[in-house]
Every structure is written in C-alpha cells, then in structure tokens.
The first five atom37 places (N, CA, C, CB, O) and aatype in JSON, in Angstrom:
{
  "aatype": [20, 20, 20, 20, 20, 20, 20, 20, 20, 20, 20, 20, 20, 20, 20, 20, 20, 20, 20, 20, 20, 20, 20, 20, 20, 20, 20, 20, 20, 20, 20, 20, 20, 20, 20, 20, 20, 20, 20, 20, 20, 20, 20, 20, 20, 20, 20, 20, 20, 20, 20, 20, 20, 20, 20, 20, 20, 20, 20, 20, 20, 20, 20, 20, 20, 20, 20, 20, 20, 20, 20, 20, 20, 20, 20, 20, 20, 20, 20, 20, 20, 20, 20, 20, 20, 20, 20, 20, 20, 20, 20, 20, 20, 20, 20],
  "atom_mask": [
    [1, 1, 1, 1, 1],
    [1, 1, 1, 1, 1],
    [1, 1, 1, 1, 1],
    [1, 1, 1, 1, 1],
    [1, 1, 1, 1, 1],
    [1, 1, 1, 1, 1],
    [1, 1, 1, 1, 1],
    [1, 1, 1, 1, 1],
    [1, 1, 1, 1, 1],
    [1, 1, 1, 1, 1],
    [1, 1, 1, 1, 1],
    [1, 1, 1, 1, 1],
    [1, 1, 1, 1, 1],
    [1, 1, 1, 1, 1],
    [1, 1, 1, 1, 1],
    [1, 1, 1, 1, 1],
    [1, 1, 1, 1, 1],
    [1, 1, 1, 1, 1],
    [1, 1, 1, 1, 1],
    [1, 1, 1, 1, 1],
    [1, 1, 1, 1, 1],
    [1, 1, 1, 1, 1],
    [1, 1, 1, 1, 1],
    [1, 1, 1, 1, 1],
    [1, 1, 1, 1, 1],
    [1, 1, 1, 1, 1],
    [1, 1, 1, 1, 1],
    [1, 1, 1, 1, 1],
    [1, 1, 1, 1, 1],
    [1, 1, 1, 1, 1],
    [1, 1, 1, 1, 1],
    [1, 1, 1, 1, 1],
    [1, 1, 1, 1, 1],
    [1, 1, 1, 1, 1],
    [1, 1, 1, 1, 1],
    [1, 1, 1, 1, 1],
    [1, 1, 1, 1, 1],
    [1, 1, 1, 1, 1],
    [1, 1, 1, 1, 1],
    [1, 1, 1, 1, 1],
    [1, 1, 1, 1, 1],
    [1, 1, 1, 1, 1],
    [1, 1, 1, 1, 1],
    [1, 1, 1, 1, 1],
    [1, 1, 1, 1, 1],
    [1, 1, 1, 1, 1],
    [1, 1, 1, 1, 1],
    [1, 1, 1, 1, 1],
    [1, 1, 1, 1, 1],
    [1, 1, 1, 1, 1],
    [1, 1, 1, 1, 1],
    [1, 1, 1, 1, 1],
    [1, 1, 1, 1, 1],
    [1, 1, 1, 1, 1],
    [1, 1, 1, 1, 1],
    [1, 1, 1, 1, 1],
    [1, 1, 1, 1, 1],
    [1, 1, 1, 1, 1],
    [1, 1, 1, 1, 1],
    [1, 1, 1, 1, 1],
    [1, 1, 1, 1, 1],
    [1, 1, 1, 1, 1],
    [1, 1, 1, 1, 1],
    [1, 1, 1, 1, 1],
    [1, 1, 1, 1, 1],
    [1, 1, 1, 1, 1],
    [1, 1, 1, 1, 1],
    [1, 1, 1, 1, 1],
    [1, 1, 1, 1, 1],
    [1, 1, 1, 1, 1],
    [1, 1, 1, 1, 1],
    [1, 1, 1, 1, 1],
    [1, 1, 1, 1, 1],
    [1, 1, 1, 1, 1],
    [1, 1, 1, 1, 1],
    [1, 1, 1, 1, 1],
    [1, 1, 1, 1, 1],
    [1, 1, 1, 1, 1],
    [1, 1, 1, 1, 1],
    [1, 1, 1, 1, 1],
    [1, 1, 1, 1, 1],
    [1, 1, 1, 1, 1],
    [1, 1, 1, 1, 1],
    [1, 1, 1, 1, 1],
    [1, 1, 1, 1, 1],
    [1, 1, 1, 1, 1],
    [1, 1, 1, 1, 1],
    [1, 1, 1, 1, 1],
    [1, 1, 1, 1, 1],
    [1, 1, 1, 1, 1],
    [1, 1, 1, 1, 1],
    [1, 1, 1, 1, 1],
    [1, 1, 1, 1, 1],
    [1, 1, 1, 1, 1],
    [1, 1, 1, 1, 1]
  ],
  "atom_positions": [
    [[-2.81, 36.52, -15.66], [-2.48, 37.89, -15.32], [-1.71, 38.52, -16.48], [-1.66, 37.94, -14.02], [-1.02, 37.87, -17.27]],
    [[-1.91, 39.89, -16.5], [-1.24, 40.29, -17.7], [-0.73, 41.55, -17.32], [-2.11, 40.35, -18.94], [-1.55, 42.22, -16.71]],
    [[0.19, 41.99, -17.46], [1.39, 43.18, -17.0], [0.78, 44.65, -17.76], [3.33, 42.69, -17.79], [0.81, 45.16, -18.88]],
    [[0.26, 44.95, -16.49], [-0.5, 46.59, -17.1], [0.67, 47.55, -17.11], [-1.9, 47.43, -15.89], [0.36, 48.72, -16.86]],
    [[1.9, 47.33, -17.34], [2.79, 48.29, -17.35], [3.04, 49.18, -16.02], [2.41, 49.04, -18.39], [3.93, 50.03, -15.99]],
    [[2.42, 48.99, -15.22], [2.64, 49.85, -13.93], [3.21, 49.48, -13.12], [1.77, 50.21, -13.31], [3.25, 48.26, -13.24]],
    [[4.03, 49.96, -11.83], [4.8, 49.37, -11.08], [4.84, 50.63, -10.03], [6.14, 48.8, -11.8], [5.01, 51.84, -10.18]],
    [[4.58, 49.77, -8.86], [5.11, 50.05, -7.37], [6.11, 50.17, -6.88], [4.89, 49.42, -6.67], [6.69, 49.11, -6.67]],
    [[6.67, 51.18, -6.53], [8.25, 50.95, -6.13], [8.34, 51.46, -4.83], [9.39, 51.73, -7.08], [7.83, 52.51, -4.45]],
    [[9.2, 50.44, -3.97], [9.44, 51.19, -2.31], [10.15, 50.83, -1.75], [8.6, 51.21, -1.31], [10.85, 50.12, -2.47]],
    [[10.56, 50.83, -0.57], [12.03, 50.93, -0.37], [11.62, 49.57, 0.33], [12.89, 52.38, 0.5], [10.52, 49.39, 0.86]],
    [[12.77, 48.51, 0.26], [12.31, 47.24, 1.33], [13.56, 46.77, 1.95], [11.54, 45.83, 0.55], [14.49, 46.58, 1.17]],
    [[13.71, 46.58, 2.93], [14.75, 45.89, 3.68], [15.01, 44.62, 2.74], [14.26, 45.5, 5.28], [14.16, 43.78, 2.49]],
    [[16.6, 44.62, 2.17], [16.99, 43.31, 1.42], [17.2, 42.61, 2.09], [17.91, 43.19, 0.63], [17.74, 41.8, 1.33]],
    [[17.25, 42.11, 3.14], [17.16, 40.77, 4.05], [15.85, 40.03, 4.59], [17.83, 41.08, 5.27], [15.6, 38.87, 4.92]],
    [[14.82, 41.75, 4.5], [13.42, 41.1, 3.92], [12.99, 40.23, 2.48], [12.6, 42.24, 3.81], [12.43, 39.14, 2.32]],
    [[13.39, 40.96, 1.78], [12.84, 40.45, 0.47], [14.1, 38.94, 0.16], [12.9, 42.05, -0.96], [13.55, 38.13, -0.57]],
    [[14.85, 38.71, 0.36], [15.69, 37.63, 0.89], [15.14, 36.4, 1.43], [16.43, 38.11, 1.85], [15.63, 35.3, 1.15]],
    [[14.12, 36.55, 2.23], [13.81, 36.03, 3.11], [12.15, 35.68, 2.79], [14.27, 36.83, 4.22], [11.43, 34.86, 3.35]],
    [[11.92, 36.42, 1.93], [10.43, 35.82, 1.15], [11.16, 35.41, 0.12], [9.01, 36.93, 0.65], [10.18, 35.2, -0.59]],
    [[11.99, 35.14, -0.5], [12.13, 34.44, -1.7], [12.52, 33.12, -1.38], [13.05, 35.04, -2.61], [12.24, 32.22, -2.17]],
    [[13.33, 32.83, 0.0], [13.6, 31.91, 0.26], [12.21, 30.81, 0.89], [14.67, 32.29, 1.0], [12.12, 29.59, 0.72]],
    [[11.35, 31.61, 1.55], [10.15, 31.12, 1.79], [9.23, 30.55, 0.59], [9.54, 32.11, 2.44], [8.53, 29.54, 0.57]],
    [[9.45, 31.55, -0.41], [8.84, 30.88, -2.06], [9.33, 29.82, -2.62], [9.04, 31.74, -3.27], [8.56, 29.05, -3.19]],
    [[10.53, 29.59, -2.56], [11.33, 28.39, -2.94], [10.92, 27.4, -1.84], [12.99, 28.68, -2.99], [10.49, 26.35, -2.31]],
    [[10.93, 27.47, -0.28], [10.45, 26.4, 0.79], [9.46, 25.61, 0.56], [10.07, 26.89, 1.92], [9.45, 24.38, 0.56]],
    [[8.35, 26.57, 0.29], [6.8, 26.46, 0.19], [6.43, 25.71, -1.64], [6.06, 28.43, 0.46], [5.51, 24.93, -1.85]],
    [[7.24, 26.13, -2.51], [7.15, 25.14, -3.76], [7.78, 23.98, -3.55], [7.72, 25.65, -5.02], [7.47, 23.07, -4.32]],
    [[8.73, 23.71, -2.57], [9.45, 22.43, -2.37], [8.28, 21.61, -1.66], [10.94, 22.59, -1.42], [7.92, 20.49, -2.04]],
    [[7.88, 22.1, -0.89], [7.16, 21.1, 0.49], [5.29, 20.97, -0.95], [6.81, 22.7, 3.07], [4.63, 19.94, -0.81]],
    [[4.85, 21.87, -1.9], [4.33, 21.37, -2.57], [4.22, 20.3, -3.52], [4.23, 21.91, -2.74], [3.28, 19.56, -3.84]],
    [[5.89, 20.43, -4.06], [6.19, 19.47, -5.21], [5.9, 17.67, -3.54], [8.66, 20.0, -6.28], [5.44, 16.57, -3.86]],
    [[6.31, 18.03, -2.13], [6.47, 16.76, -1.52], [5.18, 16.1, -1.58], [6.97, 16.85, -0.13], [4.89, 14.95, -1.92]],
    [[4.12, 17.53, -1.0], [3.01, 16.87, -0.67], [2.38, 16.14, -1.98], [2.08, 17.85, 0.0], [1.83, 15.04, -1.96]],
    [[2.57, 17.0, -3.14], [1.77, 16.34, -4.15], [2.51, 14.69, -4.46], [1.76, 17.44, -5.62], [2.03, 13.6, -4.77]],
    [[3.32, 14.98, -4.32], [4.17, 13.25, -4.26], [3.7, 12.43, -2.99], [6.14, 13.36, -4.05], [3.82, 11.26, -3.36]],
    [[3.33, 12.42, -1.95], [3.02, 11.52, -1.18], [1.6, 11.46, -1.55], [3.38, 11.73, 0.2], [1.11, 10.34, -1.39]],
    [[0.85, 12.3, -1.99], [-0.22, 11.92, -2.55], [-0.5, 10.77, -3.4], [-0.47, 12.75, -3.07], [-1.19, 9.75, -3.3]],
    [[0.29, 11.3, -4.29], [0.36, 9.79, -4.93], [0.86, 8.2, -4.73], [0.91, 9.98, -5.78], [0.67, 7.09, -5.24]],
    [[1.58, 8.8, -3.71], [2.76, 7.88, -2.78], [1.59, 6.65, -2.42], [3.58, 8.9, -0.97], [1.23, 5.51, -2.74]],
    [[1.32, 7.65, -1.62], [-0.16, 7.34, -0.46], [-1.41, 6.88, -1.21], [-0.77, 8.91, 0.44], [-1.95, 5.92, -0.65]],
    [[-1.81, 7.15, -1.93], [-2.73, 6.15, -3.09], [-2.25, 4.82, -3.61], [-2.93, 6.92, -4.47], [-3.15, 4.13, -4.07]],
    [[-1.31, 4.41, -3.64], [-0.17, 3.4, -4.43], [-0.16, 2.39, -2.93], [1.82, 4.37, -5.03], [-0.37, 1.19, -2.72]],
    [[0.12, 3.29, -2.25], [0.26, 2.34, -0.76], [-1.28, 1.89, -0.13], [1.13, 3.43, 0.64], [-1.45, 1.01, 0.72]],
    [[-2.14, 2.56, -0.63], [-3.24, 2.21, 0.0], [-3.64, 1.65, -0.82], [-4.03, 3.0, 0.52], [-4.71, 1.2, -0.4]],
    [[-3.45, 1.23, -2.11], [-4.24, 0.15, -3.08], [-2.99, -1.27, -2.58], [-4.24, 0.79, -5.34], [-3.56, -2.36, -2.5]],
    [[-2.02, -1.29, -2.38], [-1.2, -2.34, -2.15], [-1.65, -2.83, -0.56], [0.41, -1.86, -2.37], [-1.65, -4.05, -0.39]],
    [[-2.02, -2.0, 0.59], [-2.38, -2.54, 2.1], [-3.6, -3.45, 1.77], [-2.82, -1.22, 3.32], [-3.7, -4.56, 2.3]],
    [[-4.76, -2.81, 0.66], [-5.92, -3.13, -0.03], [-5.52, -4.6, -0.61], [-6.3, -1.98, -1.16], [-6.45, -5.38, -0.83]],
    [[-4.56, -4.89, -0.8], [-4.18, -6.18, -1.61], [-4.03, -6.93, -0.54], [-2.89, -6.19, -2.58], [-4.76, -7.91, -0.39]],
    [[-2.94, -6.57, 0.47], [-2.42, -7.23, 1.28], [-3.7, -7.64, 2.03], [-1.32, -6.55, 1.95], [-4.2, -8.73, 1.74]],
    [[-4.31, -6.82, 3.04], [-5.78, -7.35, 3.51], [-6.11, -8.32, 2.38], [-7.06, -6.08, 3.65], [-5.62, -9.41, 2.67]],
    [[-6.58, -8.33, 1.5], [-6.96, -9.3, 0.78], [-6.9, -10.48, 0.95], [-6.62, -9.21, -0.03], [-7.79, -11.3, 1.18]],
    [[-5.55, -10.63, 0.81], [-4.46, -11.59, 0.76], [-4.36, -12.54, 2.21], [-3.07, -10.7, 0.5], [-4.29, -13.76, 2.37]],
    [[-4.37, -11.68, 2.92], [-4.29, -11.77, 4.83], [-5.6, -12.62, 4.82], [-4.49, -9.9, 6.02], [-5.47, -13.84, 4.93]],
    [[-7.07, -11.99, 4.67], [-7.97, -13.09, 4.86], [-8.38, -13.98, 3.84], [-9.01, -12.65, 5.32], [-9.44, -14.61, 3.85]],
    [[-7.22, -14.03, 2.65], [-7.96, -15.58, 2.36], [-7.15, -16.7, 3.19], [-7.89, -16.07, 0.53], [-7.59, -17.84, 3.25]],
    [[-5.76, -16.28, 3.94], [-4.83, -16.87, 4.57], [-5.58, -17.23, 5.76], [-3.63, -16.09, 4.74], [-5.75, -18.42, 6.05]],
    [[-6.16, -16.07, 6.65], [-7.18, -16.42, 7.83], [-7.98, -17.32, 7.47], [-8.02, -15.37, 8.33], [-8.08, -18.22, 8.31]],
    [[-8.54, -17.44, 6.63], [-9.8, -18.48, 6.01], [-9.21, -19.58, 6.14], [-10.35, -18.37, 4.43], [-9.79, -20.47, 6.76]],
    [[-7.8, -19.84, 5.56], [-7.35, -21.02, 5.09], [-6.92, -21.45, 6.7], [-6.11, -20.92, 3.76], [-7.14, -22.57, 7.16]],
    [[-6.26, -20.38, 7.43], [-6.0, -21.01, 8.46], [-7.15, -21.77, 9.46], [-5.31, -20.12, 9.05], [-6.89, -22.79, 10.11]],
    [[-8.62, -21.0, 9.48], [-9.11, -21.6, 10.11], [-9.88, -23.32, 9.69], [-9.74, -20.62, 10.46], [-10.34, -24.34, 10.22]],
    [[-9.62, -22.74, 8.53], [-10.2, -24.68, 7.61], [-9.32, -25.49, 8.5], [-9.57, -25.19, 5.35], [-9.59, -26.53, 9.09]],
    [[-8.2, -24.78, 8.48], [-6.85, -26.02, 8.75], [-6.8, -26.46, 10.43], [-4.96, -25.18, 8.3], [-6.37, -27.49, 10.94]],
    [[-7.34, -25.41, 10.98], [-7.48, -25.78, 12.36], [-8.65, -26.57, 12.78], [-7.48, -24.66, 13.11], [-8.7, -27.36, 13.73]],
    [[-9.69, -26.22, 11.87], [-10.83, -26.59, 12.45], [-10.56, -28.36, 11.87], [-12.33, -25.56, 11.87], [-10.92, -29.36, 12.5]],
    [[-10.12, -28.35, 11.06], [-9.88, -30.09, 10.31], [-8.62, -30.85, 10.27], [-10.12, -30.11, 8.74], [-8.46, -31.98, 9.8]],
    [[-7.43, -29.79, 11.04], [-6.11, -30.54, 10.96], [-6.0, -31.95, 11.13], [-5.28, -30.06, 11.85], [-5.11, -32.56, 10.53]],
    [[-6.93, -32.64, 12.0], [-6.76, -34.02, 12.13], [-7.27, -34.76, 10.85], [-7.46, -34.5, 13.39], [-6.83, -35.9, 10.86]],
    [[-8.03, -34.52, 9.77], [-8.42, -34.84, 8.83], [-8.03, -34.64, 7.62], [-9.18, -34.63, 8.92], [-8.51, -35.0, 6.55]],
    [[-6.74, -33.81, 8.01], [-5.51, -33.47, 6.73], [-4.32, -33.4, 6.7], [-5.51, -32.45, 6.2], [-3.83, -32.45, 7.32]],
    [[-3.3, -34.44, 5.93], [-1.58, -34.07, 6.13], [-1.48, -33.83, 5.06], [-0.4, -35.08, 6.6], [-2.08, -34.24, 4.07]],
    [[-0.09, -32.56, 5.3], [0.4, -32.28, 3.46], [2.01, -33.24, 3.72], [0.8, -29.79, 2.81], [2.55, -33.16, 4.82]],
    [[2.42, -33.81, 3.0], [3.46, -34.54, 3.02], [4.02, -34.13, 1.01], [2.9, -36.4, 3.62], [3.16, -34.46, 0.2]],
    [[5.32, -33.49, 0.43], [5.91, -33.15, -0.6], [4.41, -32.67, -1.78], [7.02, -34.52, -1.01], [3.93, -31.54, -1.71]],
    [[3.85, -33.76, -2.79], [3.28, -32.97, -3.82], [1.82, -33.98, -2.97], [3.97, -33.14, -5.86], [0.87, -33.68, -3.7]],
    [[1.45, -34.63, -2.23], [0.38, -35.37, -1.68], [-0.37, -34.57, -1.07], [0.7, -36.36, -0.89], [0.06, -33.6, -0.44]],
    [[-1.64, -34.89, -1.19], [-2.78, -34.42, -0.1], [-3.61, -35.84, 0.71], [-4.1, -33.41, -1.1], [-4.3, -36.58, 0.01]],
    [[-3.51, -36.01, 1.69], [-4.14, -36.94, 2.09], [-5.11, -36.68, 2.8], [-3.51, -37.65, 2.56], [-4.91, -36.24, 3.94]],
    [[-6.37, -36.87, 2.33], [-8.0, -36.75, 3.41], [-8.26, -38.09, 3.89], [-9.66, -36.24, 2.46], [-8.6, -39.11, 3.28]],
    [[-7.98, -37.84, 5.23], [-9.07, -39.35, 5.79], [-10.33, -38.88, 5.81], [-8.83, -40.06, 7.51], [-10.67, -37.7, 5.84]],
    [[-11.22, -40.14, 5.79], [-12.77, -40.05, 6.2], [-13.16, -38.97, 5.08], [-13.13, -39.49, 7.99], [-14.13, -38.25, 5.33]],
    [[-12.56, -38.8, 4.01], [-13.39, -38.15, 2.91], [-13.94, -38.83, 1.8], [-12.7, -37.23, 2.34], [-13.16, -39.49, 1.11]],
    [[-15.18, -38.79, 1.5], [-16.5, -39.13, 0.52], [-16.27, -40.86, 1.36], [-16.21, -38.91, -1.88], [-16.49, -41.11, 2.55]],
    [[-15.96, -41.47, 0.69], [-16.47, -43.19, 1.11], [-15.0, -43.68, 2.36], [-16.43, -44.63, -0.96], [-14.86, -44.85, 2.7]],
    [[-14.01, -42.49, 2.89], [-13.25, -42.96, 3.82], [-12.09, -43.44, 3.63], [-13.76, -43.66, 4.35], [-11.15, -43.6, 4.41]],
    [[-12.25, -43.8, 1.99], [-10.59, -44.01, 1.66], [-9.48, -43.19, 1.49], [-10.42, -44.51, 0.64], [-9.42, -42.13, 0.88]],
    [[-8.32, -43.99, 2.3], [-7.12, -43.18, 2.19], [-6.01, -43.12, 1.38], [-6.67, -43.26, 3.05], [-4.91, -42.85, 1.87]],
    [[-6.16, -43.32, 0.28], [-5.64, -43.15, -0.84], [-4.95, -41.29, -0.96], [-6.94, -43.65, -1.9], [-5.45, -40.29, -0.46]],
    [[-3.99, -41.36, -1.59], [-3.5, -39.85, -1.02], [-4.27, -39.02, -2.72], [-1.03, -39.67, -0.71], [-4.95, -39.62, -3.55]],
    [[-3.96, -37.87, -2.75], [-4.11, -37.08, -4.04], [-3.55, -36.57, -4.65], [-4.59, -36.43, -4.14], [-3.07, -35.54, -4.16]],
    [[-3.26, -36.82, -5.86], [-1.59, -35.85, -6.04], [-2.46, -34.42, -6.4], [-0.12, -36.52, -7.81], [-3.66, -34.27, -6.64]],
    [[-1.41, -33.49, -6.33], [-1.78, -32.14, -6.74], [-1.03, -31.65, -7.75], [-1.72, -31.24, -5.73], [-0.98, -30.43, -7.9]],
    [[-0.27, -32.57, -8.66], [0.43, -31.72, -9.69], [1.76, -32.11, -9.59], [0.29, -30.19, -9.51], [2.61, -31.59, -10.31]]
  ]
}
C-alpha cells in the first residue's frame, strides 16, 4: 500500500477507537499463539509418531515374551533358551 496523501477525517468516539486498538493488539497476540502451537503441534506429533513406534516394537516384544516365557529367563547379563536348536542349556552371554 502506498499513502495517496489523502485522508478521511471524522469525528469518533475515543473509547471507540480505544477499544479497536486494543482489539488489534488482542488479535496479533492470539496470532503470534496460534502460529506457535502450530509449530508446537508439529514437534508433538512427530514425537507421539516416535512414541507409537516405540510402543509397538515393545507390544511385539511383549507378545514374543508371553507367547514363549516358559522357554526364556533373563537372569543379570545371561540369556538362557531351553529347547533351542539341539536343546542345550548352556546360557548366552549378551555383552
């Protein structure tokens, strides 16, 4: 926009014009919010995105563990499989 030199002038109630300026200042505040939860809200929805992730490789793992608990103890850095490949129970270290 560019200032054609002209101007409107009229009489306005100053508790009107008071009262839209304060609304201009409201309305840039609650913009500067929304545009921030925007981003907020993208950040949080790539992290729930993780978390799901995360959640079913845990479901996965939980159901291995249920479906085979009798065929697995964790005891400190050991893994012990009975009845795995030729049945021996020899434990495994993991590290």
């Amino acid at each position: 926009m560019s200032c054609r030199r002209t101007f409107t002038t009229a009489e306005v109630d100053e508790e009107f014009l008071d009262e839209l300026c304060e609304l201009r200042d409201a309305l840039s505040e609650i913009k500067e919010n929304a545009e921030r939860y925007v981003v907020e809200s993208e950040s949080a929805s790539k992290s729930l995105l993780s978390l799901s992730k995360s959640l079913d490789v845990l479901r996965a793992l939980t159901i291995y563990r249920t479906a085979d608990s009798s065929d697995v103890s964790l005891t400190g850095k050991e893994l012990t499989l009975s009845g795995f490949i030729d049945g021996d129970d020899d434990p495994l270290e993991l590290g």
